[in-house]
C-alpha positions as CSV (number, residue, x, y, z in Angstrom):
1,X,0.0,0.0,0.0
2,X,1.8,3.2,-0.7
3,X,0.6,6.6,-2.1
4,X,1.7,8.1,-5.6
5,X,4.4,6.4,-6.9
6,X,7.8,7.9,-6.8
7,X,9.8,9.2,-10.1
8,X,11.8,6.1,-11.4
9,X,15.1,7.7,-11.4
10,X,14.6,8.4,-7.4
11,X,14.8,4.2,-7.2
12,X,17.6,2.3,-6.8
13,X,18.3,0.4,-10.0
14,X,17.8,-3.7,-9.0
15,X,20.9,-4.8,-10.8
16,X,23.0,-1.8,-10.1
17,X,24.7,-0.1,-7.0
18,X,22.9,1.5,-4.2
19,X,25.3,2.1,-2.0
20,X,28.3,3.0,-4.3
21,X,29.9,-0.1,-4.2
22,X,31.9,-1.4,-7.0
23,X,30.4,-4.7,-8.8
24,X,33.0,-7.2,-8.6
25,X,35.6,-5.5,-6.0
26,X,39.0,-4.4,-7.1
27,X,41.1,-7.5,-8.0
28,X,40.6,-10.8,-9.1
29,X,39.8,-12.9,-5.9
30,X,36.6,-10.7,-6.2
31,X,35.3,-11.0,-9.3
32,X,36.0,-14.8,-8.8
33,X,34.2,-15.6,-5.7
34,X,34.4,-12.4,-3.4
35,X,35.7,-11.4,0.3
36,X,34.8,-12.1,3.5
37,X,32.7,-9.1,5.0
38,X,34.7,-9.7,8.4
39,X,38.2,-9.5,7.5
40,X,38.0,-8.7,3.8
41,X,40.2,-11.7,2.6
42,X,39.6,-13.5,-0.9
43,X,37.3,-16.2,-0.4
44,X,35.9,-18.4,-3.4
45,X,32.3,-19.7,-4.3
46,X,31.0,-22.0,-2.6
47,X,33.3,-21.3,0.9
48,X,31.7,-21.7,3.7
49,X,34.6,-20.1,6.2
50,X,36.7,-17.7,5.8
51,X,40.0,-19.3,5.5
52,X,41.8,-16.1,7.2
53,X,39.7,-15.6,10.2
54,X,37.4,-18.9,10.4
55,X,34.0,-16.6,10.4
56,X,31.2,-18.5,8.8
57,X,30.0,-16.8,5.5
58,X,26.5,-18.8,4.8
59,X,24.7,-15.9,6.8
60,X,26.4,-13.2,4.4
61,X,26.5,-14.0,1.2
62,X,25.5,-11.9,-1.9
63,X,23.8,-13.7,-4.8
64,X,26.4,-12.2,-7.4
65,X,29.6,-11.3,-5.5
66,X,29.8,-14.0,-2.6
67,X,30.6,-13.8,0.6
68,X,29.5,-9.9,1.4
69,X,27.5,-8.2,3.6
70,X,23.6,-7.7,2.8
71,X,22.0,-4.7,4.8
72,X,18.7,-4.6,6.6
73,X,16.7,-3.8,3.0
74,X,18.6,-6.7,1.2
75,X,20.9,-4.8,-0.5
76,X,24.3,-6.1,-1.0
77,X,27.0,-3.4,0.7
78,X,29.4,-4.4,-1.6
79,X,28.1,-4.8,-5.4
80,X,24.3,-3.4,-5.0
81,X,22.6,-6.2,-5.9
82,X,18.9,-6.6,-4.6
83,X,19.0,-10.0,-2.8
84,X,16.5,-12.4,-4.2
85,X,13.4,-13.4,-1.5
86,X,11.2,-16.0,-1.1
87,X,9.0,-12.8,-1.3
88,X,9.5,-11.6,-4.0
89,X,7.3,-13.5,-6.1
90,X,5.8,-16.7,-4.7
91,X,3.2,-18.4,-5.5
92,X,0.7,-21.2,-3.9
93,X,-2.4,-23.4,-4.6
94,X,-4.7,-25.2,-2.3
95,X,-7.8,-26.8,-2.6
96,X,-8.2,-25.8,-6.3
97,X,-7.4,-22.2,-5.7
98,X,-4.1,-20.7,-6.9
99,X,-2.0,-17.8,-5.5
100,X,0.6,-15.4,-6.9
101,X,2.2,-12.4,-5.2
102,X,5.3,-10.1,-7.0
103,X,7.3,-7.4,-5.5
104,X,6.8,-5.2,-8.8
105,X,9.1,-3.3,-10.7
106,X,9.6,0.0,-8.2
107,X,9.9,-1.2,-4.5
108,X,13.1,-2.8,-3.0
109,X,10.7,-5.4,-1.1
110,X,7.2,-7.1,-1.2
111,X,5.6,-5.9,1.8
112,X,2.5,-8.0,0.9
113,X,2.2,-11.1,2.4
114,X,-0.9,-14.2,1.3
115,X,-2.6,-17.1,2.6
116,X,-4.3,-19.7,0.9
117,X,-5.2,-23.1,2.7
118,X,-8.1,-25.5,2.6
119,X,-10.1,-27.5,5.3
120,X,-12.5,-29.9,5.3
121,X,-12.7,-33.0,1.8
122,X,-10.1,-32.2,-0.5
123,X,-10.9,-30.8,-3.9
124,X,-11.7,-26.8,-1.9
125,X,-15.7,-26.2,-2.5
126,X,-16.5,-28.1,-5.3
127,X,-16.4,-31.2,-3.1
128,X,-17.8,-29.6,-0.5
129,X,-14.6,-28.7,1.4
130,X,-13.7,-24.9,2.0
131,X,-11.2,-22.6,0.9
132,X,-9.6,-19.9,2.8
133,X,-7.1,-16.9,1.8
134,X,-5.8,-14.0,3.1
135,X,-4.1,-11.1,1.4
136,X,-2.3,-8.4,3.5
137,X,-0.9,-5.1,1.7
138,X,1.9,-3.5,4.3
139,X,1.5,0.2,4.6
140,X,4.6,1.6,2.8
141,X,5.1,4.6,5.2
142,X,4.8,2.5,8.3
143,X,8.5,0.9,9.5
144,X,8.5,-3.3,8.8
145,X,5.7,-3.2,7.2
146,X,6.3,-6.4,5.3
147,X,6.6,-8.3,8.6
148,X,2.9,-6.6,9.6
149,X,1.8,-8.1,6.6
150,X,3.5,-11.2,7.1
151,X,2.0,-11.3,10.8
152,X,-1.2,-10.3,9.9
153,X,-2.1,-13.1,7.1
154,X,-0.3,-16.0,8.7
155,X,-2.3,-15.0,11.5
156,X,-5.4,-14.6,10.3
157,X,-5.7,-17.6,8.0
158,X,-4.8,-19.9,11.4
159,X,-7.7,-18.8,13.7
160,X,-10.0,-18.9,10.2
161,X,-9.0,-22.8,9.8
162,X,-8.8,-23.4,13.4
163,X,-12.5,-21.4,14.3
164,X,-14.3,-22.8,11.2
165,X,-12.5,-26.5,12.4
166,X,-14.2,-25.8,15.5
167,X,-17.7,-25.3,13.7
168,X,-18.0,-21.8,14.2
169,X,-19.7,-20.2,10.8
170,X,-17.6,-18.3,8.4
171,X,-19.1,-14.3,9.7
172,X,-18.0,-15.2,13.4
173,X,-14.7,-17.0,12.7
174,X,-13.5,-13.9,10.1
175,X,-14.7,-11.4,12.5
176,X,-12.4,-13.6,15.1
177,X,-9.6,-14.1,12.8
178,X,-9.4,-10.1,11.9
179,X,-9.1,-9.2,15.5
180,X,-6.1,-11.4,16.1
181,X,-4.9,-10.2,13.2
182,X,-5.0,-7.0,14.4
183,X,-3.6,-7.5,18.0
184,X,-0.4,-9.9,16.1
185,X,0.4,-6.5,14.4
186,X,0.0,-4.1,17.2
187,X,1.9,-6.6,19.1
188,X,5.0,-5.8,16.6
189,X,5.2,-1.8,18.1
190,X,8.1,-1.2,19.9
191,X,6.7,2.0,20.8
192,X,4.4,4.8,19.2
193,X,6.9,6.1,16.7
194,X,7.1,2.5,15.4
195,X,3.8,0.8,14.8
196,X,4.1,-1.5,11.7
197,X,0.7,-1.3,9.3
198,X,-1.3,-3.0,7.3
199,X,-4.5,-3.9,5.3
200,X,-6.2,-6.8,5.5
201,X,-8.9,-9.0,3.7
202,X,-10.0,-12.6,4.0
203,X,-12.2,-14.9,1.7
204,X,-14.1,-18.2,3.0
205,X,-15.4,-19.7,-0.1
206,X,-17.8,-22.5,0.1
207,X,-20.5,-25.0,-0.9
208,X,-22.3,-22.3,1.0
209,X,-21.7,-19.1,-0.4
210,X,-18.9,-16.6,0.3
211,X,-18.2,-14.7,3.5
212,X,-15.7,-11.6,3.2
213,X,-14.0,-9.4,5.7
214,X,-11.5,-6.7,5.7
215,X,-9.7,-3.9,7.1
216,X,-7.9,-1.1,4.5
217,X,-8.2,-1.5,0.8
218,X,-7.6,-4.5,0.1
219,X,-10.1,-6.0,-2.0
220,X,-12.1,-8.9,-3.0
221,X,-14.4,-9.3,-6.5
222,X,-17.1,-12.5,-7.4
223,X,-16.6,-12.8,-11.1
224,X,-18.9,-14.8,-12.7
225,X,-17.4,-17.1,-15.3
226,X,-20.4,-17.6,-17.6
227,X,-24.3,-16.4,-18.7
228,X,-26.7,-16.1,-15.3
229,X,-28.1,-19.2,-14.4
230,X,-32.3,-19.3,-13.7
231,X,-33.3,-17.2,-10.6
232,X,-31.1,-14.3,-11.9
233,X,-31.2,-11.6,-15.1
234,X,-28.5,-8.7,-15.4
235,X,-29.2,-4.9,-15.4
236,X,-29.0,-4.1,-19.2
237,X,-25.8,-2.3,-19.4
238,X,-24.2,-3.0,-16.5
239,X,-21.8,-5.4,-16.7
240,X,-20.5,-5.2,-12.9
241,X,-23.9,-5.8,-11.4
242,X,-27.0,-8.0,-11.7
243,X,-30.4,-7.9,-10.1
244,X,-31.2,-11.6,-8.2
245,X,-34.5,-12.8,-8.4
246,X,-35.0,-15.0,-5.4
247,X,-35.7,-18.9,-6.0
248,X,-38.8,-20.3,-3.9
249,X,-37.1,-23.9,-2.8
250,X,-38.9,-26.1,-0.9
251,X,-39.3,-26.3,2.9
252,X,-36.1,-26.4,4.6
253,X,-34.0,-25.0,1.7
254,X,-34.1,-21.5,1.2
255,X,-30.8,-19.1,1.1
256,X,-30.6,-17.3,4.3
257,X,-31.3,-14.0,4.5
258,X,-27.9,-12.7,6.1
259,X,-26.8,-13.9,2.7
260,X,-27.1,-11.7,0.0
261,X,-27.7,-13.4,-3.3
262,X,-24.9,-12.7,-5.6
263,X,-25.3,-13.3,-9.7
264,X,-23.5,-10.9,-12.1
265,X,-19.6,-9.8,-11.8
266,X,-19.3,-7.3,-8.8
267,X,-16.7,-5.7,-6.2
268,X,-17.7,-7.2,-3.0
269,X,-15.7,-4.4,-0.6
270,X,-15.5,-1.2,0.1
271,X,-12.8,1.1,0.4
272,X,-11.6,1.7,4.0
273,X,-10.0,5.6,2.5
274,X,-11.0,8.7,3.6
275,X,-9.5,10.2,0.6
276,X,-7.6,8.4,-2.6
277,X,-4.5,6.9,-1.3
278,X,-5.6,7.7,2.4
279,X,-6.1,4.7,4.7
280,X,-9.1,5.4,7.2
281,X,-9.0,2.1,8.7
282,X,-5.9,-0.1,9.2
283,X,-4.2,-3.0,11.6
284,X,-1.7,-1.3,13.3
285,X,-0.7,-0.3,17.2
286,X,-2.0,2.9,15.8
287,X,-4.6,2.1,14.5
288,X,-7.1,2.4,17.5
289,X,-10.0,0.1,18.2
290,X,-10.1,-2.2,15.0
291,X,-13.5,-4.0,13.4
292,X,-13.6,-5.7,10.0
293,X,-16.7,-5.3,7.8
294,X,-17.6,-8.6,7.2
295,X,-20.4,-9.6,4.6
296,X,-21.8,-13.2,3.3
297,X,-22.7,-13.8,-0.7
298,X,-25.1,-16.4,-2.4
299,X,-23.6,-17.2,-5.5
300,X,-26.4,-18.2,-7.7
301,X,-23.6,-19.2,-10.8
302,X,-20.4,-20.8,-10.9
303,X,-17.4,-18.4,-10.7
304,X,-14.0,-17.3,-8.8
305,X,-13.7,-15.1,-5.9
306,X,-10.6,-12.9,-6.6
307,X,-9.0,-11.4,-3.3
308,X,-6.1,-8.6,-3.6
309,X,-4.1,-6.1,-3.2
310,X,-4.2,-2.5,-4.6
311,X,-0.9,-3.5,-6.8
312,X,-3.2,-5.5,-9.0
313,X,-7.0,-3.3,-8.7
314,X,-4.9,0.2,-9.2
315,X,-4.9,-0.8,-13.0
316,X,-7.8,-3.2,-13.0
317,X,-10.4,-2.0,-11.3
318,X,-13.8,-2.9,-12.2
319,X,-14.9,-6.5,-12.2
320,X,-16.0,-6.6,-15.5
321,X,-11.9,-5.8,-16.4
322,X,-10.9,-8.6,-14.0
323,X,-13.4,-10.6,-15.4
324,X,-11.6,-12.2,-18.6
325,X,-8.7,-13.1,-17.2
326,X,-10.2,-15.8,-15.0
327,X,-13.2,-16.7,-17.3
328,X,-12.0,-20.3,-18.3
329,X,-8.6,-20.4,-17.0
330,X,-7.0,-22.2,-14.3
331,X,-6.6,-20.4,-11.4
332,X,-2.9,-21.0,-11.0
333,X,-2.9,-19.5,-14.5
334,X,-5.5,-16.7,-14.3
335,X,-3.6,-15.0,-11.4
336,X,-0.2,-15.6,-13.0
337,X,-1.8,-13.2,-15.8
338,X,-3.0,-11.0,-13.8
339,X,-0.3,-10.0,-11.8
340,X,1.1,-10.1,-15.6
341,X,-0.8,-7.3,-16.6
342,X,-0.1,-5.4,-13.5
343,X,3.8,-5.3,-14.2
344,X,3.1,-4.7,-17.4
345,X,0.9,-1.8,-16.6
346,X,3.7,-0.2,-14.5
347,X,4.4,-2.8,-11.7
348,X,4.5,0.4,-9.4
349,X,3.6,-1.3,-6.2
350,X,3.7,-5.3,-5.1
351,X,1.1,-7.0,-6.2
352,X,-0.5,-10.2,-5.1
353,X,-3.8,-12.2,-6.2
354,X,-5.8,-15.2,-4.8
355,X,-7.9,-16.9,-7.6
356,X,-10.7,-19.2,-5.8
357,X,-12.9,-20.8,-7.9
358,X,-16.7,-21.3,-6.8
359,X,-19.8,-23.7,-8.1
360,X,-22.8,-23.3,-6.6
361,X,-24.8,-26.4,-5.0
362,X,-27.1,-28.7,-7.0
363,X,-30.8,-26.9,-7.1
364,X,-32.4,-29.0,-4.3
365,X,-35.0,-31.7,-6.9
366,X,-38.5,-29.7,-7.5
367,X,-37.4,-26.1,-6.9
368,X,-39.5,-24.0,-8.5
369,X,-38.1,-20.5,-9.7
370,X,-40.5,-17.0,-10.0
371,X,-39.0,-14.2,-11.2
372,X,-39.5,-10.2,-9.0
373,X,-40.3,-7.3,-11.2
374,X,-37.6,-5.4,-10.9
């Protein structure tokens, strides 16, 4: 999450020096393997020790140069180089869902942080199992915030699994899982001045529907992947919303009414700004007293729910834009091209995107369907 971006030549260039450092040292025993950041002897790929003072070099070692020491952003001291992350780009599947999550082409380090797991059968909501996955975008001007992130999704995605284990529904258990979200970040503040930040939004994607909660900007989208199914007819013209015509099931098989029945393409958030770029609501030490909005959907069609960050919905950011890329594509592969696009569009934050795909439940044997005039 950061605000505008800054002017390119203000970055440090990923494959050049940030510190002034000279690529490949000043003699030989450099280029070839290096020098120990201790005592500055010649030390060769693949050394473990220095041979001149016995320090061990595994915990200080540059990608390009060798041995060298890497400072607290992951920049090598010596040559510049940007240390490669797990971070910065991973990606994950679970229970038919897919996962994908880039640093981008202008930040030093991916500060957003994702969670994808399933419980219950195998084979995620299709086979009656659920799907769970968190996205958490750190707040750029906040210190650590890729280890608020971190903290916030790995935290949130246990006491989901764990609560929804437990048989606690999916509005209590995200309501429960955003709050110890928020109190595992707060917990990271050393003191006022330093209160790691970030956003934070959740998906629980079922045989059941789809309950969504979050904190920030983050965002989550349903995006139908075909024509409405009976029960539902789109608003002529609007491709990011439809009008649900309720079904009239027999006894014992109606859609609740906490659950809001959900048919064409739509956004399924809302901004927490109070101004573009500015956070009103957070997870943070200084954040104050912290409530997620939480909300449960009826799918009426089969579909995916998309969950992400503000890297990928700053240059995509209606559903109907999102739409395509998922339509008919694995998931693995639909959020592979959609964080894709975002680089290609400027890549000027980190980006990440959960793909969870959704079919709705048989129609219980004698349903009868009547259409509302609308």
């Amino acid at each position: 999450m950061t605000g505008p971006p800054p002017d390119r030549a203000d970055e440090p260039d990923a494959d050049g020096p940030r510190h002034g450092g000279t690529p490949g040292g000043a003699d030989d025993a450099g280029r070839a393997g290096g020098f120990c950041p201790y005592c500055g002897a010649g030390v060769l790929p693949g050394d473990l020790f220095c041979e001149q003072c016995g320090r061990e070099l595994s915990s200080a070692r540059c990608a390009r140069c060798g041995p060298a020491p890497v400072d607290p952003d992951g920049y090598c001291e010596r040559c510049g180089l940007k240390q490669p992350t797990g971070r910065d780009h991973a990606e994950t599947t679970a229970g038919g869902a897919a996962g994908v999550s880039d640093r981008g082409l202008r930040h030093a380090r991916n500060e957003d942080a994702m969670v994808l797991a399933a419980a219950g059968p195998a084979g995620g909501p299709a086979r009656g199992g659920l799907t769970v996955g968190v996205v958490c975008d750190g707040v750029s001007s906040s210190p650590r915030a890729d280890e608020a992130s971190s903290a916030a999704a790995s935290t949130g995605a246990a006491v989901l699994l764990e609560a929804l284990g437990a048989g606690t529904g999916p509005e209590a258990a995200t309501r429960a899982a955003a709050a110890r979200a928020a109190a595992a970040v707060a917990a990271l503040a050393s003191s006022p001045d330093d209160a790691p930040a970030c956003t934070y939004v959740s998906a629980v994607v079922g045989p059941g529907g789809v309950t969504v909660g979050w904190v920030g900007d983050s965002r989550a989208y349903w995006l139908r992947s075909g024509p409405p199914g009976p029960g539902s007819r789109d608003v002529p013209g609007s491709p990011d919303r439809s009008v649900p015509t309720r079904p009239v099931p027999p006894a014992g098989a109606a859609v609740p009414e906490d659950r809001l029945p959900l048919t064409g393409s739509a956004l399924l958030t809302e901004d927490d700004t109070a101004a573009p770029g500015v956070l009103s609501a957070w997870l943070g030490a200084d954040a104050g007293e912290v409530e997620a909005r939480v909300r449960t959907f009826a799918p009426r069609d089969s579909g995916a729910v998309v969950v992400c960050s503000d890297g990928l919905w700053g240059y995509l950011r209606e559903a109907a834009a999102l739409a395509p890329f998922t339509a008919g594509t694995a998931p693995l592969e639909a959020a592979r091209a959609l964080v894709r696009h975002a680089l290609a569009a400027g890549g000027r934050d980190n980006v990440t995107v959960l793909v969870i795909p959704f079919d709705p439940p048989p129609a219980p044997a004698g349903t009868h369907l009547r259409r509302r005039n609308d």
